[in-house]
N, C-alpha and C positions, 0 to 999 in steps of 0.2 A: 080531888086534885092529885092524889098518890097515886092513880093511874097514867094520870100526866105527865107525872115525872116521869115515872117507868119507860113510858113510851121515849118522852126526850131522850133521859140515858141510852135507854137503846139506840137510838138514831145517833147519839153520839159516838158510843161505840163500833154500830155499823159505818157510819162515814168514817170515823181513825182507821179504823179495817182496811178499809175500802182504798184509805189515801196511802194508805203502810202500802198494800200490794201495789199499788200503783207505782209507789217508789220505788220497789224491790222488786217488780217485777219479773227480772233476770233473777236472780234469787230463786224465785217461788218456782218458776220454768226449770231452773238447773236439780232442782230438789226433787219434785215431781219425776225427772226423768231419770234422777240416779235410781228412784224406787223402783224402775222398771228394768236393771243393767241386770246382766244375765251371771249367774253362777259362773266361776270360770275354773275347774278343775286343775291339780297341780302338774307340772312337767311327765309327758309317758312319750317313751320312744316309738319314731316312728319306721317303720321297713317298709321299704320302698320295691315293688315288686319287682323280680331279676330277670334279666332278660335269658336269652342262650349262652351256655357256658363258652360258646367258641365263635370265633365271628364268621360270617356266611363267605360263603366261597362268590367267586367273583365281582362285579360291580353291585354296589347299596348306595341308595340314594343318600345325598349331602342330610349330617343334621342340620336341625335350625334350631338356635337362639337367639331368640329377639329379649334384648333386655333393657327393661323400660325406668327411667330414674321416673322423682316425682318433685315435683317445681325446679328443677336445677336451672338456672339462668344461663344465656349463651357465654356469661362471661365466668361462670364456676369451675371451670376446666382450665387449662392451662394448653390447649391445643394450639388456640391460635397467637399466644403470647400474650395474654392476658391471667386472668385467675385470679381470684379470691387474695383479697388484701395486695394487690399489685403482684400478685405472684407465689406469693409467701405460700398456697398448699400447691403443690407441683401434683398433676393427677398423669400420671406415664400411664399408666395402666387403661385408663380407658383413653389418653392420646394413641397408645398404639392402636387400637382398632384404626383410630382413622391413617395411622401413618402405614399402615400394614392392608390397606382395602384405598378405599375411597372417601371422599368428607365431600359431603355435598354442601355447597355453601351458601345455598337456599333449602336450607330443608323444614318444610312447613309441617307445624303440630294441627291436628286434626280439628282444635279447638282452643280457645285459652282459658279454658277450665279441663280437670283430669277426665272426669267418665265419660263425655261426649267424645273425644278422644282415643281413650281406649276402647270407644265402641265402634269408632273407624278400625283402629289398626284390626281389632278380630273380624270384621265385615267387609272392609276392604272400599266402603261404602261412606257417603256422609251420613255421619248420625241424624242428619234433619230429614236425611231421604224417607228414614222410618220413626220420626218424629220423637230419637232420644237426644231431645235440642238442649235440656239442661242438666245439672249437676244432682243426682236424688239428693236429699237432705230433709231431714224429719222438720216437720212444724216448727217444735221450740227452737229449735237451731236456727230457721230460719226467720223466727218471729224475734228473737233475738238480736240479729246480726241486722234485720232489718228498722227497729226501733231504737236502735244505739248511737249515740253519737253527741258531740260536747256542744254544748248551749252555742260556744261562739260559729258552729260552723253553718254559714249560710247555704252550702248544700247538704240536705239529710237526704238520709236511705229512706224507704218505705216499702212498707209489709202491705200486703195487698190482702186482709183479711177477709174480703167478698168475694175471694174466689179459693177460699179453701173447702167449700162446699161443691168445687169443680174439677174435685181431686181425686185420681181414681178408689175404688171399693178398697179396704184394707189398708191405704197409703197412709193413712191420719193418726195411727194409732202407734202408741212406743215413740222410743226420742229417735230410732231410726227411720228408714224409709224403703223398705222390705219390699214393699209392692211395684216402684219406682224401678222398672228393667227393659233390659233390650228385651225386643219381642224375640217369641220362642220361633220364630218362621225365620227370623234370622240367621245364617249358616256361621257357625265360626270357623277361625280358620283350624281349630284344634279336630273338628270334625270333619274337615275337607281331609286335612294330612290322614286322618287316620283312615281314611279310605283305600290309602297307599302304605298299610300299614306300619305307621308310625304309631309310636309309642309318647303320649301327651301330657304334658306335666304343666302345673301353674306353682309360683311360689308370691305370695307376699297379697298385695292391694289388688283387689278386685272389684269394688264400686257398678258393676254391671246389674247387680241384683241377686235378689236373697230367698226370694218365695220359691215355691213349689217348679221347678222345672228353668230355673236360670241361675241359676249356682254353677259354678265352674265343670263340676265332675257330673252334670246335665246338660253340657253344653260344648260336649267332645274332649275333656280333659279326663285321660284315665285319673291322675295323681293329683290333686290340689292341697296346697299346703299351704295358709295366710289366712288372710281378713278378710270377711265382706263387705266392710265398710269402707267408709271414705280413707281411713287412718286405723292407728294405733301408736301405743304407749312403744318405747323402745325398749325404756326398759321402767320399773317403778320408780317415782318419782323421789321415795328418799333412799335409794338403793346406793349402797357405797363405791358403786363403782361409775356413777353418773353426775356430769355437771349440767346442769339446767339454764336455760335463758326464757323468761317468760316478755311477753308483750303486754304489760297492762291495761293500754287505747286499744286493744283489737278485742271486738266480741270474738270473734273466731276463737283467737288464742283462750278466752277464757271458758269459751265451751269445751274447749278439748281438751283443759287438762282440768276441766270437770268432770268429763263422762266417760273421756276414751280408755278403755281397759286395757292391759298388759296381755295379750293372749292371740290366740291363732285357734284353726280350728285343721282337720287334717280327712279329706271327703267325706266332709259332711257330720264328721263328729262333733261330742260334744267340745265346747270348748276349754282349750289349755294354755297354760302357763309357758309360754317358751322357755326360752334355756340360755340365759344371758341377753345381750346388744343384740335387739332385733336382726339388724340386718348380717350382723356374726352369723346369726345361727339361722337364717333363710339360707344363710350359703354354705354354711356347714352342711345342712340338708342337701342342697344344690348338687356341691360337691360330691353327696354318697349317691345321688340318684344317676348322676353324669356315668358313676363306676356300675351301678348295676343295668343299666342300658350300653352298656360301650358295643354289644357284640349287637344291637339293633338300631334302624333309623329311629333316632324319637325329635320331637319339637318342645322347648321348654320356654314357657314366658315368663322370664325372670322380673318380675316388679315390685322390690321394696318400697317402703314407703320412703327411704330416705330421699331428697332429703330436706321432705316437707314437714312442718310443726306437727306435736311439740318440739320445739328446740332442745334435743338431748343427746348428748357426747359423752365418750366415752373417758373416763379419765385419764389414760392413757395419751388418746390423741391429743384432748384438750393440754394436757402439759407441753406435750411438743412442738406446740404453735407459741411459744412465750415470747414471740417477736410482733401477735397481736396483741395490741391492747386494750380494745372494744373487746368488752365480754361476749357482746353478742354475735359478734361478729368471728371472734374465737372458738363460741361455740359451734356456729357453721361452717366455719371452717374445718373444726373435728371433723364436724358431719360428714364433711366432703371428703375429707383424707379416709377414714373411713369407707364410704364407700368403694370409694378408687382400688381400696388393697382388696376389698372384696371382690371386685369385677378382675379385679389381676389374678384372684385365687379358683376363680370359674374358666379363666383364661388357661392358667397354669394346668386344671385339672385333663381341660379337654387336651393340652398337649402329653401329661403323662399319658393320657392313654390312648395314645395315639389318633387321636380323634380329630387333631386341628386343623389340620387340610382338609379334612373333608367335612367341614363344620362352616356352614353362613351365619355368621353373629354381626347381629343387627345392635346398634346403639343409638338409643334417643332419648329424650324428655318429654313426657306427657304435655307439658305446656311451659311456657316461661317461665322465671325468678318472680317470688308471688309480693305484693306490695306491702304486704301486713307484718312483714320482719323484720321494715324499718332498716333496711340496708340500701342504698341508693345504687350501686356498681353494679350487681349480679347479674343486669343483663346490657349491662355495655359491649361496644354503643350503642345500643339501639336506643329509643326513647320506648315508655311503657310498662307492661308487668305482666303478671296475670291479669284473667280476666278482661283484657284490651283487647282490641285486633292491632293495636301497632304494633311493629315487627319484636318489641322488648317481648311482649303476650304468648307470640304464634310461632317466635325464628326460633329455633333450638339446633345444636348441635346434632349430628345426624351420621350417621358413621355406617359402614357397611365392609366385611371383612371375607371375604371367599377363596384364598391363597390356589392358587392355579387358575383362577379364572377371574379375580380380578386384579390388577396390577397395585400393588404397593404403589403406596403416596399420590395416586392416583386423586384429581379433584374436579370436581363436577359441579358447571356454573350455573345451569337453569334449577327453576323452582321445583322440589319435588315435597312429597310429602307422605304424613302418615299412612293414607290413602293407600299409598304404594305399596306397604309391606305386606298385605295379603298375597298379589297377584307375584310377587317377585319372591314368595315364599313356595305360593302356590308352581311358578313356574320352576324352581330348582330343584322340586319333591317331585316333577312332570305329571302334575295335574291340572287338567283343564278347569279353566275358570265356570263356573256356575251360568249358563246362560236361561235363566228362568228370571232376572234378575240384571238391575243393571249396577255393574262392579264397575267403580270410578275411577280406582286405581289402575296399573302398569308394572310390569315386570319391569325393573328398572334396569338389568344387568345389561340386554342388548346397547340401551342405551350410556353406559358408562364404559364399557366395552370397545365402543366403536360400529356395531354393527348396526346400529339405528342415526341417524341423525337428526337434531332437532329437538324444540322440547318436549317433552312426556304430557307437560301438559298447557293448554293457551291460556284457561283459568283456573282460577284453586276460588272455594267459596267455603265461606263461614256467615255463622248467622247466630244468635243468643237473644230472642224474641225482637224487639226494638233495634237491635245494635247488630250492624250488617255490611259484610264486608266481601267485596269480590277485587281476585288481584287475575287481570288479564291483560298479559304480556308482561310488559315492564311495570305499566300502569294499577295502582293501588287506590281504591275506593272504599272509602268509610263513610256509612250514615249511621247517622242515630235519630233515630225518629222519636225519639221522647226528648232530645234534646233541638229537633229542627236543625240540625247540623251534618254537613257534608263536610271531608277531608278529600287531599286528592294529592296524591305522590307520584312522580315519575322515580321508581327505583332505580332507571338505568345510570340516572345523574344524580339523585339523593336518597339514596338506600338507608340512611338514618331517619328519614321525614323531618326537616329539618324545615323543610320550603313546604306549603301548601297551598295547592294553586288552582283549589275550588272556583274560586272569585276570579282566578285572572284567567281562567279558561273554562268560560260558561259552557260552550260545546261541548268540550270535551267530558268536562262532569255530567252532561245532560246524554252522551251517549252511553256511559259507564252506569248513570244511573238505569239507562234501557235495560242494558245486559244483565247487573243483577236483577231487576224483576223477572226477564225471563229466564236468570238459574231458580228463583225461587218458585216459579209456578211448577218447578220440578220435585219443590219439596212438601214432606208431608206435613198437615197440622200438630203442633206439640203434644204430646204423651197426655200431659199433665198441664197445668197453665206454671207460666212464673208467678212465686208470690213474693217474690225480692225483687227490689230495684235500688240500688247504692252505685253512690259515686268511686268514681278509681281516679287518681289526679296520675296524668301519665309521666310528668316531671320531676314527680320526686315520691317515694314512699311513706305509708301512712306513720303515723308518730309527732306527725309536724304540723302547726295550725292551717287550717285552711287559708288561700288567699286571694283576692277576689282579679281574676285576668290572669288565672293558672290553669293550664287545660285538662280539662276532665273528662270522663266519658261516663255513661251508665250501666252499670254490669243487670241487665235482666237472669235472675236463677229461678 
C-alpha cells in the first residue's frame, strides 16, 4: 500500500504544481524571460563621425529630419488649442514647426500600432504590401497580454496558441522577437538619400528588426544610436531623479517594467547604459552629430521613445506641472513637456549652425494616444486610441517645415500620410523614386505649394489581420470580420465618427466594401500569423470596467 501512497502524494504534488503555474502564470513567463535579458555595459562616449571642416561651395542639397514621437495623441500638443490637462503643458517647440511650414489636418499614421508604421515611413510603402502587417513582440509578451484580463469582463483577448508553430525559424526563442523584420529587399529611405550622398543617422526606437542584416546601420543608416526593440527604460526605476506612474490592469505595463532594460546600443555594439533621461540624452547626442555634419547634406531619424510607457518623468518636469493633480496624468505631462524642450533643442541647434533654412523637418506620431494609460483626452476629439482605425488610432498631428519653400502657417486640408514622407524626402534630396517597385506615397510639397492641385491621394488603406479599414474620399470604412461588424463615416460632415451609417446606407457600405477587397488583393500575405486578438473599447480607456453596449473593436497582433 506504501507505493500507493507514494504515487497519490506525488499526483498531489504534481497537480498543486500544476494549479500554482496555472495561477501564476504571468509570473513563471516574466521570470523565465528576465533569465534571458542581455548584459548591459556601463555609460562610454560616443563620436560621431565628422564631416568636412568647411562647408561646400555652391548649392547642397536640403537636410532632412524626420522626427518621429511615439503614442503622442492629437490632443498632447497644444497646436491646435487643446493639450494635455486642458492646456496646462503648452508644447511651442514642436507647435512651431507647424506654425513655421505647414499642418496638414488630415495627416494619416501608417498604421495604429508603432512598427507597421515606421515600416511605411522608411519604405514609402504600405507595410502589408510586403507583409510587415503586425507589431514583432516575443511569445511571452504576447501570450501574456493575450490571456489577461478580469473575471467580470465579458469580452477577453485570446492567444492563439496553434499557430505559434506558424512562426517564422528563430522568431520563438528569447522574450524578444529578433527574427520578426522588414524584408531585406526592402529599400529604405536612409539608403535611397545616401545614394546622393547624404550622410545617415538613426537615434532612439527602431522595432524594424534585429537579426543578421536589418538593423539600422544594414539598412543605409551610417550612425545608429537607440534600441531595437519596441521600448526602453528612460531612466532606472529607483533613480532619484525619476517619478514613476505604473498601470496595474495593463499586462502591457506589467511587462515592461519587468523586462525593459535601461540601455541603447550604438551600430551594433554591445549594449550600454545611457547617460541620464533617455530622451535628454538621444538629443544631447542629436545635437553633437547635427555639429559634426553641418558642412554635409545628412538625413536623421530622430525617434525616441517618448512618449510611450513606462510612464517616467523627470523630476524636474514632474514639479512644474503642480496645477495637475492626477498623478498619472502629471506624469505625462512631464513626459510631454520634456519632449517639447528637446525637439526645440534639435530646432535651436540646426539654427546655431546655420543650417535651418536649408533643413526639411518633418514632425509626426507613429500612431495615436495609446488606451492602456488610462487617460480618456489625449486624443480629442476624436473617438478611439491606439490600435483602432478610428480616427483617435490613425489622426496624428503632422507637421512639415522647409523655410523658403514652404510658407509659414501654411494648412493643408486633404488626407495625407505617413506613406508620403519617403517620396517628399526623396524628392527635396532630387532623387528619383525607385520604379522596380510600387511607392504609395507622393512628394507632398508640389501639392501644399500650390503647383499640384487636388488630393495626393483618393484612398489611404490599413489593415491589422481581421480589422480593415479603407478611407476613399471623404468616406471612411471600417470592418472587422471577427466581430461581423462594418462602420461607415462620411468625414466631410462628421470627422469625429459620431453618426455611423453602415445600416442606413446599404449601397454605399456595399460599394466601400468592393473597394477595400480590391486594395487588398494588392497586399501581400502576413510575415508571421497574429497570435493576439484583444478588445480596444473606442469610448473610453482601459482601467474601467467593461460595459455591455460600449463600442469596441479587435486589435489582431
Amino acid at each position: 500500500m506504501k507505493i500507493w501512497a507514494w504515487i497519490a502524494a506525488i499526483g498531489l504534488v504534481v497537480a498543486a504544481g500544476l494549479g500554482w503555474a496555472a495561477i501564476h502564470q504571468e509570473a513563471l513567463l516574466l521570470m523565465v524571460a528576465r533569465t534571458q535579458l542581455p548584459h548591459i555595459e556601463p555609460n562610454r562616449p560616443v563620436t560621431w563621425a565628422e564631416g568636412p571642416a568647411t562647408p561646400p561651395t555652391g548649392d547642397r542639397p536640403p537636410n532632412v529630419v524626420v522626427i518621429l514621437a511615439d503614442d503622442m495623441g492629437f490632443n498632447d500638443i497644444t497646436f491646435n488649442g487643446g493639450g494635455i490637462a486642458g492646456g496646462a503643458v503648452p508644447t511651442p517647440n514642436i507647435d512651431s514647426i507647424g506654425h513655421e511650414g505647414v499642418s496638414f489636418a488630415n495627416g494619416y499614421d501608417g498604421n495604429a500600432t508603432c512598427a507597421p508604421s515606421r515600416a511605411t515611413i522608411m519604405t514609402g510603402r504600405y507595410a502589408t504590401r510586403f507583409g510587415f502587417e503586425f507589431t514583432p513582440a516575443g511569445i511571452p509578451f504576447q501570450k501574456i497580454v493575450g490571456t489577461s484580463s478580469d473575471q467580470d469582463d465579458f469580452v477577453q483577448p485570446h492567444f492563439f496558441a496553434d499557430r505559434v508553430k506558424d512562426m517564422p525559424q528563430g522568431s520563438t526563442k528569447g522574450p524578444g522577437a529578433d527574427g520578426l523584420a522588414v524584408p531585406t529587399r526592402e529599400l529604405f529611405i536612409a539608403a535611397l538619400l545616401k545614394t546622393r550622398g547624404y550622410h545617415t543617422m538613426h537615434f532612439g526606437k527602431w522595432h524594424l528588426g534585429n537579426a543578421k542584416g536589418t538593423r539600422p546601420e544594414e539598412r543605409g543608416f551610417d550612425e545608429s544610436l537607440g534600441f531595437m526593440a519596441g521600448g526602453g527604460m528612460y531612466l532606472p526605476e529607483n533613480d532619484p531623479d525619476v517619478v514613476n506612474a505604473k498601470q496595474p490592469w495593463d499586462p502591457i505595463d506589467r511587462v515592461l517594467w519587468s523586462l525593459l532594460p535601461y540601455q541603447v546600443q550604438f551600430n551594433g555594439s554591445p549594449m550600454f547604459a545611457p547617460r541620464g533621461y533617455m530622451t535628454d540624452y538621444l538629443t544631447d547626442e542629436a545635437t553633437k552629430a547635427i555639429h559634426a555634419n553641418r558642412n554635409r547634406p545628412f538625413f536623421m531619424y530622430f525617434a525616441p521613445n517618448a512618449i510611450h510607457t513606462p510612464l517616467q518623468a523627470r523630476k524636474a518636469d514632474y514639479d512644474a506641472l503642480p496645477q495637475i493633480k492626477d498623478h498619472r496624468l502629471r506624469v505625462y505631462g512631464a513626459m510631454m513637456r520634456n519632449l517639447d524642450r528637446n525637439v526645440g533643442r534639435i530646432l535651436q541647434t540646426l539654427k546655431d549652425e546655420g543650417l535651418d533654412r536649408n533643413t526639411l523637418v518633418i514632425f509626426t506620431s507613429d500612431n495615436g494616444g495609446a488606451h492602456y494609460i488610462g487617460l480618456p483626452d489625449i486624443n480629442k476629439p476624436y473617438r478611439g486610441f491606439k490600435a483602432t482605425f478610428f480616427e483617435g488610432g490613425i489622426h496624428s498631428p503632422y507637421f512639415i517645415r522647409w523655410p523658403g519653400v514652404i510658407a509659414p502657417n501654411s494648412r493643408y486640408p486633404y488626407p495625407v500620410g505617413h506613406v508620403d514622407i519617403y517620396a517628399t524626402a526623396a524628392a527635396a534630396a532630387g532623387i528619383p523614386l525607385p520604379t522596380d517597385r510600387k511607392i504609395d506615397g507622393v512628394d507632398l510639397v508640389p501639392y501644399v505649394t500650390g503647383k499640384i492641385a487636388g488630393r495626393p491621394h483618393q484612398t489611404l488603406f490599413w489593415r491589422s489581420g481581421a480589422y480593415k479599414t479603407l478611407l476613399d474620399g471623404d468616406w471612411k470604412l471600417q470592418s472587422s470580420e471577427a466581430q461581423r461588424r462594418v462602420w461607415l463615416y462620411d468625414l466631410a460632415t462628421d470627422p469625429t465618427e459620431q453618426h455611423d451609417l453602415a445600416d442606413a446606407q446599404p449601397q454605399k457600405t456595399k460599394a466601400m466594401l468592393g473597394l477595400l477587397a480590391a486594395q487588398e488583393k494588392e497586399m501581400a500575405k502576413p510575415l508571421w500569423p497574429s497570435l493576439l486578438r484583444g478588445p480596444v473599447f473606442v469610448d473610453h480607456p482601459s482601467g474601467q470596467p467593461q460595459k455591455k453596449g460600449q463600442e469596441y473593436i479587435l486589435w489582431d497582433n
